[in-house]
C-alpha positions in Angstrom: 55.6 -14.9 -50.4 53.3 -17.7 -50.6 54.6 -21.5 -49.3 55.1 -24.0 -52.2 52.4 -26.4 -53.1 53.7 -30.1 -52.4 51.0 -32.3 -52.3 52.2 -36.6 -52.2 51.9 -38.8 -55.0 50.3 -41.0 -53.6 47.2 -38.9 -52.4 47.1 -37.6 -56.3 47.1 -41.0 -57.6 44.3 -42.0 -54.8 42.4 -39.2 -56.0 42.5 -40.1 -60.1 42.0 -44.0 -59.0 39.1 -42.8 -57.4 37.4 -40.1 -59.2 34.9 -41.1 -61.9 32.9 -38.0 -63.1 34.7 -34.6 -62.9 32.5 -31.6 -63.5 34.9 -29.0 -65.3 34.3 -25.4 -64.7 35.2 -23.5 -67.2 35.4 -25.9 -70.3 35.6 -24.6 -73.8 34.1 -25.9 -77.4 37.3 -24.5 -78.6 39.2 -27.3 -79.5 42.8 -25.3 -78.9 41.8 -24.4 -75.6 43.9 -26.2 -72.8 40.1 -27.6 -70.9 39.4 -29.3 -74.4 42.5 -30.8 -73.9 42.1 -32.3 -70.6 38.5 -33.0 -71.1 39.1 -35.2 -74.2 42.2 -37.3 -72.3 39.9 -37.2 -69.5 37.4 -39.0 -71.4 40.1 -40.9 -73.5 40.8 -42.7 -69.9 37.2 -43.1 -68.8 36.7 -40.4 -66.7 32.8 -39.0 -67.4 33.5 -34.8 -67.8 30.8 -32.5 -67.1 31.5 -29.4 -68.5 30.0 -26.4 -67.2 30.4 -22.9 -68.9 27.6 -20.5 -68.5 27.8 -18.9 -71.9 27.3 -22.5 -73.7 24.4 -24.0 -71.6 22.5 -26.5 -73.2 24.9 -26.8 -76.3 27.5 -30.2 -76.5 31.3 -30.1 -75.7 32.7 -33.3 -77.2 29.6 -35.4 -76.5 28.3 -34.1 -73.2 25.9 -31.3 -72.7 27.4 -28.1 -71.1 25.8 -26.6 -67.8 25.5 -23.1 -67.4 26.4 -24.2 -63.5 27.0 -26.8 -60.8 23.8 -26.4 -59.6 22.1 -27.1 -62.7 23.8 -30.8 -63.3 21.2 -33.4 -62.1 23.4 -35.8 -61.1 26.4 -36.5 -58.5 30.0 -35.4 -59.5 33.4 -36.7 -57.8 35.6 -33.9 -58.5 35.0 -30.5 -59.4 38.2 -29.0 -61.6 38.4 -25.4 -62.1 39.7 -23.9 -65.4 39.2 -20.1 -64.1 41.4 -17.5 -62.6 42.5 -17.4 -59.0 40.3 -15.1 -58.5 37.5 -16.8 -59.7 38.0 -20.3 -57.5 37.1 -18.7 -55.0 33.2 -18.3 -56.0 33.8 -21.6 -57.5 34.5 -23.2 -53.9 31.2 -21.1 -52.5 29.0 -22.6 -55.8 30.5 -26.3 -54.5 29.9 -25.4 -51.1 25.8 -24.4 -51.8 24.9 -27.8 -52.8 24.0 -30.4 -50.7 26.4 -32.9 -49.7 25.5 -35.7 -51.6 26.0 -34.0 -54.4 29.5 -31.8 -54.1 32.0 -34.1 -54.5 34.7 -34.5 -52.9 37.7 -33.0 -54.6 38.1 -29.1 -55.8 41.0 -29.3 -58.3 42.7 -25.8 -59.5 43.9 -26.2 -62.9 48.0 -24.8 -63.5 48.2 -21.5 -62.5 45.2 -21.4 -60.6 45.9 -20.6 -56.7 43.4 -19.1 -54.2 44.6 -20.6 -50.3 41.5 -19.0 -49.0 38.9 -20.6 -50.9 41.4 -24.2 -50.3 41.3 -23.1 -46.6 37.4 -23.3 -47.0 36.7 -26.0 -48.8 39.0 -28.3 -46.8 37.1 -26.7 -44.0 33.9 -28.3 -45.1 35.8 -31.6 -45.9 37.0 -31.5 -49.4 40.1 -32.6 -50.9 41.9 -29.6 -52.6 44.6 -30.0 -54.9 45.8 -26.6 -56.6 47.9 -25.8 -59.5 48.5 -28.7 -61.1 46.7 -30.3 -63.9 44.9 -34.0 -64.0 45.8 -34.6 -67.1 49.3 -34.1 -66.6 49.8 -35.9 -63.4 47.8 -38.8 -65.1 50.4 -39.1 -67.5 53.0 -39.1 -64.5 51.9 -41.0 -62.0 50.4 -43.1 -64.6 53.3 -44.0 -66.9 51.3 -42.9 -69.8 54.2 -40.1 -71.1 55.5 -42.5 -73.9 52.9 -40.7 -76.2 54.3 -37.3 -76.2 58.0 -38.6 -77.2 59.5 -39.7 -73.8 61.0 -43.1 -73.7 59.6 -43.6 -77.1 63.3 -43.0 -79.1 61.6 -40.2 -80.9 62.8 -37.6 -78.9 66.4 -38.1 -77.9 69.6 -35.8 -76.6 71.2 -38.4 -78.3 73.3 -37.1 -81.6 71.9 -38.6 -84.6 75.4 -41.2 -86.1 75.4 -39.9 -89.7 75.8 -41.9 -92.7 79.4 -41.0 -94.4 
């Protein structure tokens, strides 16, 4: 069995404070996809997202155009978040890993779900940050108080029984 992940708040919230561009592996056009999700709250909260998906290259996902890898973006990314299997983080990490320095970032992120300790193992090998299975977008919203707009705290959503009028 595999240790739990426990990672402190305060290194996630150092990480989002810091972070400005995030190039997302794996992003979709498909607006009901969970990466067009994060991408557009991303966005919504300043972050620029690079989204990177071989089999749109060169087309636009909500604004910004898609790279078929992370080799092919011409500028410097913070944060590289992964919205592929387990299985596939690993080549992920070794893409991040092939580029020069200057240009890696410095934070791999696995999206929920998405565990691989030996490409983590790697990667914070070589110096990066590794958070896995969690999402950003998520632990935004938590660390970030920004949960009022899904119901919480808002009175909209209550356990509360509803007084009925006689």
């Amino acid at each position: 069995m595999t240790a739990p992940l426990i990672y402190d708040d305060g290194t996630i919230r150092k990480i989002l404070q810091s972070v400005k561009t995030v190039a997302m592996v794996g992003a979709s056009p498909k607006q009901v996809r969970p990466s067009s999700f994060v991408m557009k709250y991303l966005q919504g909260k300043g972050y620029r997202v690079i989204p990177v998906n071989p089999g749109h290259a060169g087309k636009e996902i909500l604004g910004e155009t898609v790279y078929g890898g992370l080799q092919d973006i011409p500028h410097p990314f913070d944060m590289v978040d992964v919205f592929r299997s387990s299985d596939a983080a690993g080549g992920v990490v070794d893409e991040v890993l092939a580029l020069p320095p200057e240009r890696r970032g410095r934070v791999i992120w696995m999206q929920l779900t998405v565990r691989n300790d030996a490409a983590a193992e790697k990667a914070e090998e070589a110096g990066l940050q590794v958070i896995m299975d969690r999402c950003p977008k998520i632990e935004y919203g938590r660390l970030f108080g920004e949960l009022g707009w899904s119901g919480v705290n808002t009175g909209i959503i209550t356990s509360k029984r509803r007084k009925l009028n006689p």
